[in-house]
VMD Tcl script that draws the C-alpha trace (Angstrom):
set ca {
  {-7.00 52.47 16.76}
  {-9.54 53.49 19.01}
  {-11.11 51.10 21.90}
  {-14.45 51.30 19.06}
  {-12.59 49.93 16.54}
  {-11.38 47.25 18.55}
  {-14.35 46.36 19.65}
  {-15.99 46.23 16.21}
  {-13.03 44.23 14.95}
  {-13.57 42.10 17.50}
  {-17.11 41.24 17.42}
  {-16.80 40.88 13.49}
  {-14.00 38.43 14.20}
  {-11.43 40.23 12.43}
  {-8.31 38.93 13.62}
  {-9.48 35.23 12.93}
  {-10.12 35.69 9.11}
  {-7.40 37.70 8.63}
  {-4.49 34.97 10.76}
  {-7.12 31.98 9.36}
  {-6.70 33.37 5.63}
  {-3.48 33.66 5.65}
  {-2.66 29.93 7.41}
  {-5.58 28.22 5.16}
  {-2.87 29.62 2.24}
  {-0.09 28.23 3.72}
  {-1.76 24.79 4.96}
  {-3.10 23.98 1.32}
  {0.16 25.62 -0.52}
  {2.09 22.61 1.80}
  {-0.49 20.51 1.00}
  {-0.30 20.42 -2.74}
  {2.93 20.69 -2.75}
  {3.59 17.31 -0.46}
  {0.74 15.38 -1.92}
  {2.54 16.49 -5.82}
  {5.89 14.47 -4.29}
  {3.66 11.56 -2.60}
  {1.84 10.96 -5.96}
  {4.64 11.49 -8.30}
  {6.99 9.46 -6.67}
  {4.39 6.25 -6.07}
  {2.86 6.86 -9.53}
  {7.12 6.31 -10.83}
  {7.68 3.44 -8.89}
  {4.38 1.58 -9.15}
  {4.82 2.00 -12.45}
  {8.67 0.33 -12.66}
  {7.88 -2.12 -10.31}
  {4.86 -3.23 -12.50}
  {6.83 -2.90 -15.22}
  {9.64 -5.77 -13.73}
  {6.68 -7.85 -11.75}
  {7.08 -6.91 -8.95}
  {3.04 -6.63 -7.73}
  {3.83 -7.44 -3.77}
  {6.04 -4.13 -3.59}
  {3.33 -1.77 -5.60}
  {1.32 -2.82 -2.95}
  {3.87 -2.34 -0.43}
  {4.53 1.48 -2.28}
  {1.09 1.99 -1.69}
  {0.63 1.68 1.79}
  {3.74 3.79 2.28}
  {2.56 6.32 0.38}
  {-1.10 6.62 2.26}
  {0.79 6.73 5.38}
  {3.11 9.49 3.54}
  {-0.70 11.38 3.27}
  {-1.65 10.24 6.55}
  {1.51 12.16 8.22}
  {0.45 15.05 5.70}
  {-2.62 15.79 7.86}
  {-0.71 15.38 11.30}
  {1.81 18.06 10.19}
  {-0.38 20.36 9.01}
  {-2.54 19.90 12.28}
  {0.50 20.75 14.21}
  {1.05 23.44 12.11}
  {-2.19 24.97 12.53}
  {-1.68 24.20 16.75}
  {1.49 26.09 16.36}
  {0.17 28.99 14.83}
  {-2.60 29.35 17.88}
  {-0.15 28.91 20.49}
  {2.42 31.41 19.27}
  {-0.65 33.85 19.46}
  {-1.58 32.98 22.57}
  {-4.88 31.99 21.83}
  {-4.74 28.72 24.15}
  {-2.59 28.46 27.10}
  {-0.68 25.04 25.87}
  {1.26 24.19 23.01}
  {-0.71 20.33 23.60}
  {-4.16 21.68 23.92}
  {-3.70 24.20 20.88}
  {-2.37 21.33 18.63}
  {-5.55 19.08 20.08}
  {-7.70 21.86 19.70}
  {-6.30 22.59 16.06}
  {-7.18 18.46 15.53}
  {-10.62 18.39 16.77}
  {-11.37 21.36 14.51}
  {-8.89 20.33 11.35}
  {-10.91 16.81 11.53}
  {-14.34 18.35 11.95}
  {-15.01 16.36 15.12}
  {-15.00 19.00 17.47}
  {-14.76 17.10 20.78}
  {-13.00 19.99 22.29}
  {-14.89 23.17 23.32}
  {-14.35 26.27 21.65}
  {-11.44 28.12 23.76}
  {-10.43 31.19 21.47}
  {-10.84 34.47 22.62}
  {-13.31 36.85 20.67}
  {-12.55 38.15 17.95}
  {-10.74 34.77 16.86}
  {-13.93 32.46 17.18}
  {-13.99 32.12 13.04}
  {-10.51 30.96 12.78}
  {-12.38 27.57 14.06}
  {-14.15 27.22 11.07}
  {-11.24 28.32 9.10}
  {-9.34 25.43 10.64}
  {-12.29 22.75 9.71}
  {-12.66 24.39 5.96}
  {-8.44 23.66 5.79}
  {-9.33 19.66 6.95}
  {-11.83 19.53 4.52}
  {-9.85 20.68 1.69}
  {-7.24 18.73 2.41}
  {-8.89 15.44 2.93}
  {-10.79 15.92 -0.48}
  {-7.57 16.69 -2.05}
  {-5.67 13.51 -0.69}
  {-8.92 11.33 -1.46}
  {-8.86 12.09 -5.20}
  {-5.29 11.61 -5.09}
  {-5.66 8.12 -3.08}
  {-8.51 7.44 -6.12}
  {-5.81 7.86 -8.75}
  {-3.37 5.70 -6.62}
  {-5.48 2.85 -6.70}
  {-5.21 2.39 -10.39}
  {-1.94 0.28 -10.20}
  {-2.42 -0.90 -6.97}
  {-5.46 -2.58 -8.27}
  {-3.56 -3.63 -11.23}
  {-0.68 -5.57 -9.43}
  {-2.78 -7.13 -6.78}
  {-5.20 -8.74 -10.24}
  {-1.83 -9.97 -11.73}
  {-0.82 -11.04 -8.24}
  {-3.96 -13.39 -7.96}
  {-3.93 -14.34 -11.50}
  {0.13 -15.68 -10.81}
  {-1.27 -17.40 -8.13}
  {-3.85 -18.79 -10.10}
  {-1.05 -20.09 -12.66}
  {-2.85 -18.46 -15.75}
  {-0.14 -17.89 -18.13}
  {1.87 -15.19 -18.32}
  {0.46 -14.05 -21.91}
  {-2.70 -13.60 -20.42}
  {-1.70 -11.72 -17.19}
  {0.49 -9.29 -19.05}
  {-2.68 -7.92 -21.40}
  {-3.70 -7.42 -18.49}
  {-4.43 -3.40 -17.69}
}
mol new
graphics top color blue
foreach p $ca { graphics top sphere $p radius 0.5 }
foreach p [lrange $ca 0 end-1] q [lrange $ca 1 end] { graphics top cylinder $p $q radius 0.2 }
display resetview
């Protein structure tokens, strides 16, 4: 390659499509695939533990499960700081997994440090956060469904109407 190609490469940002292509991939392939285990596993015990009356632990499946999602994001922001570090991109494995946050979460309080040529991967990152936070709010949407059925039967135990009435309850 000569120093012109380079230079074009660089100024079209080649590097950072091609390294934030191939991580946006990986990021949402990890991403379905966790949020698949999240939701199927709360979706079997919310349903059991409905199933035996046992509201107070749907709820308490629920909040494990959101902060199952929750830790979702964090790994895949460290993943994404990893990746910039290991390039050499930002001089700290801390400020690259920052930088990788402030991006992922679209709240860019950190200035952009990349070299040229890897300027897009920014955006790249904040597409990836964007994705991924759609994704796990349609999942948290379908979640709610028996969550918001146990904590109605909940109430209406603690409103003593009869069982017969609480379980036609859907």
């Amino acid at each position: 390659m000569t120093p012109q190609d380079i230079s074009i490469a660089t100024s079209l940002d080649l590097p950072g499509y091609l390294m934030g292509t191939f991580m946006l991939i990986l990021v949402m392939v990890f991403h379905g695939l966790v949020l698949l285990q999240i939701a199927k596993r709360y979706e079997v015990k919310s349903f059991l533990y409905l199933a035996e009356k046992k509201y107070s632990e749907v709820a308490l499946c629920f909040y494990i499960s959101v902060f199952c999602l929750f830790l979702t994001h964090i790994a895949e922001i460290i993943f994404w700081g990893i990746a910039i570090y290991a390039l050499k991109l930002v001089p700290g494995l801390g400020q690259s997994i920052l930088f990788s946050g402030s991006t992922y979460t679209a709240m860019g309080f950190m200035e952009d440090s990349l070299p040229a040529g890897w300027k897009m991967l920014a955006i790249i990152i904040a597409f990836s956060g964007m994705f991924a936070f759609a994704w796990t709010a349609s999942v948290m949407i379908s979640m709610t469904r028996n969550f918001r059925q146990a904590y109605t039967k909940l109430h209406m135990k603690k409103l003593n109407i009869s069982t017969d009435i609480i379980d036609r309850f859907k």
